[in-house]
C-alpha beads as a LAMMPS data file, in Angstrom:
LAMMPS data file: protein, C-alpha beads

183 atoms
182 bonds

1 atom types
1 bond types

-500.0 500.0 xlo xhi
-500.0 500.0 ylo yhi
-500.0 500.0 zlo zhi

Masses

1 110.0

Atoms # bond

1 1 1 -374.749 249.080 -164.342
2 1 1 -377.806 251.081 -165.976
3 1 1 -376.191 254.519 -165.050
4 1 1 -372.848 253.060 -166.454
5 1 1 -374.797 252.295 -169.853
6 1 1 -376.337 255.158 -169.765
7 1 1 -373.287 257.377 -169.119
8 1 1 -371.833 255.697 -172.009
9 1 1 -374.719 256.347 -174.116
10 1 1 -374.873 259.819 -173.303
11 1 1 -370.942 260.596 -173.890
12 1 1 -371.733 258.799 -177.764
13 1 1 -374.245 261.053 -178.128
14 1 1 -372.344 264.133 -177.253
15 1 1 -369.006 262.616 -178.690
16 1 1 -370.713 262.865 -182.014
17 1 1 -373.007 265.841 -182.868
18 1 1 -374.604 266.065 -185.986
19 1 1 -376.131 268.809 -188.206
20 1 1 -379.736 269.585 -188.319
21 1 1 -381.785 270.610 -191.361
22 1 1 -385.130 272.518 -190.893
23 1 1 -387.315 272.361 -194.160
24 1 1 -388.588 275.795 -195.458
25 1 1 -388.508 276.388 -199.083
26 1 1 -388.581 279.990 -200.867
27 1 1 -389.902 280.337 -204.162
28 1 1 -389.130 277.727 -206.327
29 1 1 -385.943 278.143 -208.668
30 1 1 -386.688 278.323 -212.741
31 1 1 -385.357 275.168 -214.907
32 1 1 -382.627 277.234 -216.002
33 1 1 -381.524 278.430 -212.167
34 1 1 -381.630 274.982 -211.217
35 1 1 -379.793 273.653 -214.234
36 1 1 -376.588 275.784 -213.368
37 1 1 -377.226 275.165 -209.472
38 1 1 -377.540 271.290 -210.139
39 1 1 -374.360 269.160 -210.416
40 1 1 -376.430 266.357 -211.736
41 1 1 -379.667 266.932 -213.968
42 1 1 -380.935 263.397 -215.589
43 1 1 -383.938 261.650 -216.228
44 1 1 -384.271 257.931 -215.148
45 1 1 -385.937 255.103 -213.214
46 1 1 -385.504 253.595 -209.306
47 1 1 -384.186 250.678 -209.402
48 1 1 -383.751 250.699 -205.843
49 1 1 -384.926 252.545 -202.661
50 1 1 -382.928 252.231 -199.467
51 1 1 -383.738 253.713 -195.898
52 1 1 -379.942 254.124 -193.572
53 1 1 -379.062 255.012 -190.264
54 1 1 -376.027 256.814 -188.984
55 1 1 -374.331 256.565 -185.862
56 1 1 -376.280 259.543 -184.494
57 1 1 -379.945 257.669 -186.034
58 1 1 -380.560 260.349 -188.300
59 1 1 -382.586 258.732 -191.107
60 1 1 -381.677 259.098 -194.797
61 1 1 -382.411 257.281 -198.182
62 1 1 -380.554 256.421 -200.890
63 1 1 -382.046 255.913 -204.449
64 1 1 -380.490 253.946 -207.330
65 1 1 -381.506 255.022 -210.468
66 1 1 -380.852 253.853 -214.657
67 1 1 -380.308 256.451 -216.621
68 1 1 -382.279 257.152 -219.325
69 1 1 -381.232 261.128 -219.963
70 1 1 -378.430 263.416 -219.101
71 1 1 -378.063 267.473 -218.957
72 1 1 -375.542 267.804 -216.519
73 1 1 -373.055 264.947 -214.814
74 1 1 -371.420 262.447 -215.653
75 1 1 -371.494 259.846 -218.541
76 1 1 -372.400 256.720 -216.092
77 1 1 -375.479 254.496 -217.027
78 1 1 -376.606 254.470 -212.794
79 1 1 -376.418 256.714 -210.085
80 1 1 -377.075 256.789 -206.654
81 1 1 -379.019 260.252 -205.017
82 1 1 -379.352 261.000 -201.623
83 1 1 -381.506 262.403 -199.415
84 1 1 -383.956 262.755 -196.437
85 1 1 -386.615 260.273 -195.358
86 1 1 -388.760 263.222 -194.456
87 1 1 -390.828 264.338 -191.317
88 1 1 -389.310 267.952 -192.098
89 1 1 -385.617 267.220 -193.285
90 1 1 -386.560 268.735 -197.046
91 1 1 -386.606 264.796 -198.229
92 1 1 -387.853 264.054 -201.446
93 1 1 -389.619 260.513 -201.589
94 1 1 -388.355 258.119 -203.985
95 1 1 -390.727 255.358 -205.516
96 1 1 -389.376 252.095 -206.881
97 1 1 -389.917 251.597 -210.669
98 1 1 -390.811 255.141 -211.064
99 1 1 -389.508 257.756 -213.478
100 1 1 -388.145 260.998 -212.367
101 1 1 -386.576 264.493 -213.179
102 1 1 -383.907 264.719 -210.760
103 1 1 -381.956 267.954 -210.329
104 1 1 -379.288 267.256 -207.242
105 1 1 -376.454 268.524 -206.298
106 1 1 -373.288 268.283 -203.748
107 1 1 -373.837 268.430 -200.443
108 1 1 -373.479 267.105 -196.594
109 1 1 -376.284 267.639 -195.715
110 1 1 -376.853 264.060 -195.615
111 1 1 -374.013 262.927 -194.388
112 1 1 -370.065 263.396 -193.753
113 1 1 -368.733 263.704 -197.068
114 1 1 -370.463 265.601 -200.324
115 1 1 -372.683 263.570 -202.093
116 1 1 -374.956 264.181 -204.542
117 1 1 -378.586 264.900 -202.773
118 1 1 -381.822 266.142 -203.921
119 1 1 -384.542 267.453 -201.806
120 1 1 -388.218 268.783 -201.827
121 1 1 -387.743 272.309 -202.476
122 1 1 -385.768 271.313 -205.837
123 1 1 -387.211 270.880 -209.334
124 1 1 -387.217 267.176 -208.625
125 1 1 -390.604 265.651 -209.975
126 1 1 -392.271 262.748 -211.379
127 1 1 -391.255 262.348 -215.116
128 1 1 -394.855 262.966 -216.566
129 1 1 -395.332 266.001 -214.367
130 1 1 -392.286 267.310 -215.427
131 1 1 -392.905 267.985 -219.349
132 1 1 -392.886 271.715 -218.528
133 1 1 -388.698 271.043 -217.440
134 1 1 -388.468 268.977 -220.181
135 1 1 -389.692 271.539 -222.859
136 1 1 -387.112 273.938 -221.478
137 1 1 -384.213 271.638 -220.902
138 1 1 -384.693 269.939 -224.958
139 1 1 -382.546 267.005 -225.737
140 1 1 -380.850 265.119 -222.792
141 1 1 -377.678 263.263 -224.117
142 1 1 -377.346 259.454 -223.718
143 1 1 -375.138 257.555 -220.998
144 1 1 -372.088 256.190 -222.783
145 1 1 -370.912 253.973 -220.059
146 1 1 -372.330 251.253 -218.582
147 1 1 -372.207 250.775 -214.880
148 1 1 -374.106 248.521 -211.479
149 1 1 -373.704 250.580 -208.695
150 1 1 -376.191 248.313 -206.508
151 1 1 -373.408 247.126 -204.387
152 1 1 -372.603 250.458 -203.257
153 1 1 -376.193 251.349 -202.221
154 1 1 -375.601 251.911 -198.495
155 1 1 -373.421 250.340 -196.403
156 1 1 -374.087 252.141 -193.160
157 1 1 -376.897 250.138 -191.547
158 1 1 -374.323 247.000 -190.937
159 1 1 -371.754 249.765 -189.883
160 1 1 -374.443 250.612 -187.135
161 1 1 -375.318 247.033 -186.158
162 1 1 -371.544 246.136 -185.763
163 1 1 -371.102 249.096 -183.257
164 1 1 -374.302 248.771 -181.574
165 1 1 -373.513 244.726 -180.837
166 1 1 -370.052 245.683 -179.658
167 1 1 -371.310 248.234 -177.269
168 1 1 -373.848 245.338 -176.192
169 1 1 -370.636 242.935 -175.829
170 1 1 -368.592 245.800 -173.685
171 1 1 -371.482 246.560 -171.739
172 1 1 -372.170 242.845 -170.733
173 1 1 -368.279 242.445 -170.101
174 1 1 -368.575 245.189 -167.257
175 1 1 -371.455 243.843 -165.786
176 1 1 -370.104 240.238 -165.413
177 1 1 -366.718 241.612 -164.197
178 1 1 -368.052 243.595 -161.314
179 1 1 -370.549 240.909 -160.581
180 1 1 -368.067 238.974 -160.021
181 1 1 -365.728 241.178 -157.764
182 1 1 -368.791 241.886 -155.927
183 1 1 -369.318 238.248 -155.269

Bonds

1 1 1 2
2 1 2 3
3 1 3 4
4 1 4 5
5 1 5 6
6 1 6 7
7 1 7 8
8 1 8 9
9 1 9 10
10 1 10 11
11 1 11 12
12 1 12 13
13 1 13 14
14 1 14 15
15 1 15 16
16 1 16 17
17 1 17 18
18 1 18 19
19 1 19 20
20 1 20 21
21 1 21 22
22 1 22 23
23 1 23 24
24 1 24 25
25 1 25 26
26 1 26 27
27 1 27 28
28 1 28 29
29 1 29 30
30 1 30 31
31 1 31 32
32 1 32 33
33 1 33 34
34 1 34 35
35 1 35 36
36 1 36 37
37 1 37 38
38 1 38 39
39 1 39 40
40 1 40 41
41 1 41 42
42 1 42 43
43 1 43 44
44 1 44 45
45 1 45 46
46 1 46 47
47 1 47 48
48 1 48 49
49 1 49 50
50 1 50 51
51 1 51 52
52 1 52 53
53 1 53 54
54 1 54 55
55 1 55 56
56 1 56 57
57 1 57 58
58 1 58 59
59 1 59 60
60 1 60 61
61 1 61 62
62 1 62 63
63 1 63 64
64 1 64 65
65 1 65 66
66 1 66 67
67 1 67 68
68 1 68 69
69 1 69 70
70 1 70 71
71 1 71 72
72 1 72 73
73 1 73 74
74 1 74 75
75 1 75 76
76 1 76 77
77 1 77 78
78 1 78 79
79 1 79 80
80 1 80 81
81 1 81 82
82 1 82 83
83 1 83 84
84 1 84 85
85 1 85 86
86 1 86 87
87 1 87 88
88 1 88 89
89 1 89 90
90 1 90 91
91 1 91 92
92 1 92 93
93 1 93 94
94 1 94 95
95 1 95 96
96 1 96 97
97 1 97 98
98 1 98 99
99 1 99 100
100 1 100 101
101 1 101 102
102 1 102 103
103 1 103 104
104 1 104 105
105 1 105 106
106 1 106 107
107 1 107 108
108 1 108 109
109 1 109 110
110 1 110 111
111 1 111 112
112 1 112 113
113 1 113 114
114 1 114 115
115 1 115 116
116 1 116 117
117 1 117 118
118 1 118 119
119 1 119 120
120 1 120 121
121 1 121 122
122 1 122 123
123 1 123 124
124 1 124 125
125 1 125 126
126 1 126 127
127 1 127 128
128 1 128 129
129 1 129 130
130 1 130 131
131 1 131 132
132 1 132 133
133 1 133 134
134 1 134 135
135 1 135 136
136 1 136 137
137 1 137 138
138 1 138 139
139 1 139 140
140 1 140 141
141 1 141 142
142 1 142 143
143 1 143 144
144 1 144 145
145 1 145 146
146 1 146 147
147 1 147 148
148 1 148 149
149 1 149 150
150 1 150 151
151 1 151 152
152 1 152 153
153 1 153 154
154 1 154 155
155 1 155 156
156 1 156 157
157 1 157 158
158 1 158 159
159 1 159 160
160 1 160 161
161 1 161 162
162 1 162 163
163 1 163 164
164 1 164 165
165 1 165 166
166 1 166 167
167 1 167 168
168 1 168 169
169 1 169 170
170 1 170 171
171 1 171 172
172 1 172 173
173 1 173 174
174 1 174 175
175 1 175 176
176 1 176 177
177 1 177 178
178 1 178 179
179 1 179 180
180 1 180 181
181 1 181 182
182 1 182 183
């Protein structure tokens, strides 16, 4: 039964590969590089930070921010950013009621479809240690529409618990079954 589970294991693993990142940054980009590399650039506070798994247990987080500032995006009032929970996969860490600079912009790298992710090696930075950006970037513009995106803040970890307990369920199926022929 143990080398069935982990046979089973083994072919999920293989079944589903996924990317790896190695961190190494080269010399930082200038505020107005980043600005035209960025998809997003915005100034605004966590609401909320939240740690997910994927099926392969790669670690990511997810931060939901208010927007206080916009150079580049969209018009929306919150936005979610994605990106590493570190230990070498270029994540930046996100603190909860804390202001921030955020350049980010689409990627996988995170995940299986583009989303928009920031990482260490970006211009990303604590609001008050970024009044050197802000000088460059001048006046932000305003969100115009108001949104509450903190239902969509990561759904993955109960995707991962519902396929781990039905692997658990299969896997105690099997056992009874051929404890039972072997009876």
């Amino acid at each position: 039964m143990v080398l069935m589970f982990c046979f089973i294991v083994s072919m999920l693993t293989i079944a589903a590969p996924s990317n790896v990142y190695a961190c190494s940054c080269i010399e930082p980009l200038t505020v107005e590089e980043q600005l035209s590399q960025s998809k997003a650039v915005f100034t605004g506070r966590v609401l909320k930070v939240k740690e997910n798994t994927n099926l392969n247990g790669y670690r990511t987080t997810s931060a939901l921010f208010e927007i206080d500032q916009i150079w580049k995006g969209g018009s929306e009032s919150q936005i979610i950013i994605h990106t590493g929970s570190g230990g070498g996969d270029c994540g930046y860490h996100f603190e909860e009621g804390k202001e921030y600079l955020v350049y980010a912009s689409l990627s996988t790298m995170y995940g299986d479809k583009e989303q928009l992710v920031t990482i260490s090696c970006d211009r990303t930075n604590i609001l008050a240690q970024a009044q050197a950006d802000l000088a460059v970037l001048g006046e932000g513009k305003v969100p115009t529409e108001q949104v509450n995106l903190e239902d969509q803040l990561g759904f993955s970890s109960l995707y991962v618990w519902a396929i781990v307990v039905g692997i658990v369920v299969i896997g105690m199926l099997v056992f009874f079954v051929w404890r039972k022929r072997r009876i």
